[in-house]
VMD Tcl script that draws the C-alpha trace (Angstrom):
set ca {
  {32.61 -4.00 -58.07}
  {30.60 -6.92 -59.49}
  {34.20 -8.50 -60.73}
  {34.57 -11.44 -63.06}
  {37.56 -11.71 -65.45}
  {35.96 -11.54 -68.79}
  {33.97 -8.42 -67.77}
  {37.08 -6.52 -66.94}
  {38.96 -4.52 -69.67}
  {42.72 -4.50 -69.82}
  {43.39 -1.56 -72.01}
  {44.63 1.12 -70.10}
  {43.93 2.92 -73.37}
  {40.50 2.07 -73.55}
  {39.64 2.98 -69.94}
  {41.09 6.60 -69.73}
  {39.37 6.90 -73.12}
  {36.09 5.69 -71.36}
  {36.72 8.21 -68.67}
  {37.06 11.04 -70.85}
  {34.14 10.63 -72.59}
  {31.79 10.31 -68.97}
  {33.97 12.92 -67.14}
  {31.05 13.87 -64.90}
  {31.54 11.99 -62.31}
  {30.44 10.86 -58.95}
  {32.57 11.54 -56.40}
  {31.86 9.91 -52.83}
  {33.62 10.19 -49.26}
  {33.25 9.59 -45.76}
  {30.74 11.55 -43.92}
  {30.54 12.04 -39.94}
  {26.74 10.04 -40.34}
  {26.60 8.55 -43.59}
  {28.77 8.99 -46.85}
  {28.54 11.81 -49.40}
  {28.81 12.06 -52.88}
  {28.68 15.18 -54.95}
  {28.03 14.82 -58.85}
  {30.46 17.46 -61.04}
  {32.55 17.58 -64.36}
  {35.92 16.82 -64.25}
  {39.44 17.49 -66.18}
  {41.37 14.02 -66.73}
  {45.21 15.17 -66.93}
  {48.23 12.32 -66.64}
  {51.07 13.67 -65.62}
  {54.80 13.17 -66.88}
  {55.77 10.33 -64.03}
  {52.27 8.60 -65.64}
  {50.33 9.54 -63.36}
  {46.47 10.61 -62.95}
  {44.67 12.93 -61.93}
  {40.98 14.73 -61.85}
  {40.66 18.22 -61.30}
  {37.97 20.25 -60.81}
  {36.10 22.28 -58.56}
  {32.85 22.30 -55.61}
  {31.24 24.71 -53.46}
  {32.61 25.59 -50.20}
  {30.89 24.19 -47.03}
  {28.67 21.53 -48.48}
  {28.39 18.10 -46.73}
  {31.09 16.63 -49.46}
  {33.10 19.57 -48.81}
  {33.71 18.72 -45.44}
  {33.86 15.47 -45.84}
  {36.80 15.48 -48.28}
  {38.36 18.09 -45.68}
  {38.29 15.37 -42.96}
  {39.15 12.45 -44.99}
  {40.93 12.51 -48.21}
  {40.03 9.24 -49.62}
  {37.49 9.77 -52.10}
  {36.26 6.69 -54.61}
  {35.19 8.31 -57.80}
  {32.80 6.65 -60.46}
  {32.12 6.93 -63.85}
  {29.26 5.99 -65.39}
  {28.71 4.91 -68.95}
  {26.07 3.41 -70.98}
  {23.74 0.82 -69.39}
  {20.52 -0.97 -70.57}
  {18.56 -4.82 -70.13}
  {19.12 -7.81 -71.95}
  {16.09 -10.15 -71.42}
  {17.34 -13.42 -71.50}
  {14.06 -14.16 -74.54}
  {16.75 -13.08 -76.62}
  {19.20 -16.02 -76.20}
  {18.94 -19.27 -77.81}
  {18.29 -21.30 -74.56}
  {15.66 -18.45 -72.97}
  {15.13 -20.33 -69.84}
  {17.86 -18.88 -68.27}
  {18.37 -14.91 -65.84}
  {18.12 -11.96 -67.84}
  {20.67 -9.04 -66.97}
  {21.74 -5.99 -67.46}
  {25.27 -5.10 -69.36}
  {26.96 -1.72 -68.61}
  {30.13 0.21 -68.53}
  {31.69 1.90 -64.95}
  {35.16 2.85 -63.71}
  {35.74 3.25 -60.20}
  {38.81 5.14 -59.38}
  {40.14 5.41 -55.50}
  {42.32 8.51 -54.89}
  {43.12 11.02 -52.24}
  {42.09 14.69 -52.65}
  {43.60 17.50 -52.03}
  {42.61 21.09 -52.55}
  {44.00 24.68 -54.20}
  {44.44 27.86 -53.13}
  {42.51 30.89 -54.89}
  {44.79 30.90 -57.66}
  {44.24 26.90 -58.51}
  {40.66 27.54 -57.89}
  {40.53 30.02 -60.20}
  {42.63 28.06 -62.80}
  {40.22 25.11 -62.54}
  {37.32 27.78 -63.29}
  {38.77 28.83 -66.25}
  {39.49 25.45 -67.20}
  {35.90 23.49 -67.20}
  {34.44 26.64 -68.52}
  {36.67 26.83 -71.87}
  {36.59 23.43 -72.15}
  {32.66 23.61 -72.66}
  {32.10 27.04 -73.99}
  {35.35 27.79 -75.82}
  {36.82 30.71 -76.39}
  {34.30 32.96 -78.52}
  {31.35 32.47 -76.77}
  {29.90 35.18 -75.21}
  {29.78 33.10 -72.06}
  {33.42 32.82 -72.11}
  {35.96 32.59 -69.09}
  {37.19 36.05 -70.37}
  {34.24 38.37 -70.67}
  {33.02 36.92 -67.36}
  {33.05 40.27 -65.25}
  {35.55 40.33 -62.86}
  {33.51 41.28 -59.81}
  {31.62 38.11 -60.34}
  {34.06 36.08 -60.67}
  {36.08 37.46 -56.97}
  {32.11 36.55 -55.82}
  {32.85 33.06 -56.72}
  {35.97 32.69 -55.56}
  {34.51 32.79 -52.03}
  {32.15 30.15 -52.27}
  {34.08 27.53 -54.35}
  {37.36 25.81 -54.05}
  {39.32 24.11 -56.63}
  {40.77 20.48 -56.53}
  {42.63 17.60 -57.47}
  {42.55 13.79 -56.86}
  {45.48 11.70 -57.40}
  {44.24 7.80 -58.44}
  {45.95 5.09 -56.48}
  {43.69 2.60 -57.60}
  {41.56 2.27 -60.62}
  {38.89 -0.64 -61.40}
  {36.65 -1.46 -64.19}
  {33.31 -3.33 -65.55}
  {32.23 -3.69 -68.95}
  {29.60 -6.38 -68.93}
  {29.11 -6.55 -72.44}
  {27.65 -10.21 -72.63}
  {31.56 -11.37 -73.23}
  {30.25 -14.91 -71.31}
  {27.63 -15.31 -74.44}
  {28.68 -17.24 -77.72}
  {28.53 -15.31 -80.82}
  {24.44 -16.35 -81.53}
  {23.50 -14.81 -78.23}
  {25.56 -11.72 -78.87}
  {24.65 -11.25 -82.83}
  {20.79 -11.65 -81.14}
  {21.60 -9.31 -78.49}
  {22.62 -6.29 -80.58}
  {20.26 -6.50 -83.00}
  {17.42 -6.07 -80.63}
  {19.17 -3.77 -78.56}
  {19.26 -1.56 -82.03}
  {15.59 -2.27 -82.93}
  {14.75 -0.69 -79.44}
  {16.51 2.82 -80.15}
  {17.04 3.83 -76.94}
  {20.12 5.50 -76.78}
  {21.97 3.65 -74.22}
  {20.77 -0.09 -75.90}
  {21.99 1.16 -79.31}
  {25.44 2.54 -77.29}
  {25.81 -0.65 -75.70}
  {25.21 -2.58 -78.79}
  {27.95 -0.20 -80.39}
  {30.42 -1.13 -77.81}
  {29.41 -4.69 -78.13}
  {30.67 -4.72 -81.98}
  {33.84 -3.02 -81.05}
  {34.61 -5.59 -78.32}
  {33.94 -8.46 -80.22}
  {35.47 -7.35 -83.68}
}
mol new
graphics top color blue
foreach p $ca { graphics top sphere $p radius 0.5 }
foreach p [lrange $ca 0 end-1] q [lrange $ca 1 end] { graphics top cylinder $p $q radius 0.2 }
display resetview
């Protein structure tokens, strides 16, 4: 990662909480030719010893599948809100613009479930999202279909053995630079300059 002190966050807190909220993930591995990566929702769970884990599940047979089936070590990244800061904005201009964002990168190995686990994980992402009343609900899913899915998807979970962070969030910028930088970041509505400008205020309050 592009690592400098003061863009690294030391709340362990803060970073599962920034996790949670961008749980669909990127998940890469080694491939025979090049490496994979496979984009899917995941479930964040800690376990009583402290430690974590992402579960979720993938199709059978894809490159990624086997991939992950030769070589457990998977790096996972999370992606948060991201946008340009033209350096116009600061009060000496003659300088590099940038770009200030928010990723984890988590390094695990993963292992996966049998038909029951798969099954579990199912159930799992799908109440999460839909709930329990819907009429797309885990339980009023027929059960034919779901034994047809059970044979083309597998359940899983990675353990984290390593997790690293950026949020670049202009903390190398006095407070004139950053008071400039959020309010033009919030005249532009975009969604991820007003996001970033949000997380700006919190970090500096």
């Amino acid at each position: 990662m592009y690592k400098f002190s003061y863009f690294t966050e030391e709340d362990p807190g803060k970073i599962l909480g920034f996790i949670r909220e961008n749980s669909f993930a990127v998940i890469t591995g080694f491939g025979a030719d090049y490496p994979v990566a496979t984009h899917l929702p995941l479930e964040i769970e800690t376990t009583e010893e402290g430690k974590l884990l992402f579960k979720g599940h993938l199709m059978k047979n894809t490159d990624h599948h086997k991939a992950f089936a030769n070589n457990e070590n998977v790096l996972v990244v999370f992606n948060g809100p991201h946008t340009y800061v033209s350096a116009s904005w600061y009060e000496s201009p003659q300088v590099a613009s940038t770009w200030n964002y928010m990723a984890v990168h988590a390094e695990g190995k993963i292992s996966f479930t049998d038909d029951a686990g798969t099954l579990e994980a199912i159930r799992s992402i799908t109440t999460k999202y839909e709930g329990t009343e819907s009429a797309a609900s885990f339980d009023r899913i027929p059960t034919d279909y779901i034994n047809k899915m059970l044979k083309a998807i597998v359940g899983f979970s990675i353990e984290v053995e390593n997790i690293d962070n950026v949020f670049k969030l202009s903390q190398n910028h006095g407070q004139a630079n950053r008071q400039s930088i959020t309010t033009h970041l919030k005249e532009q509505g975009d969604a991820h300059a007003v996001a970033i400008a949000q997380e700006m205020n919190k970090h500096f309050q």
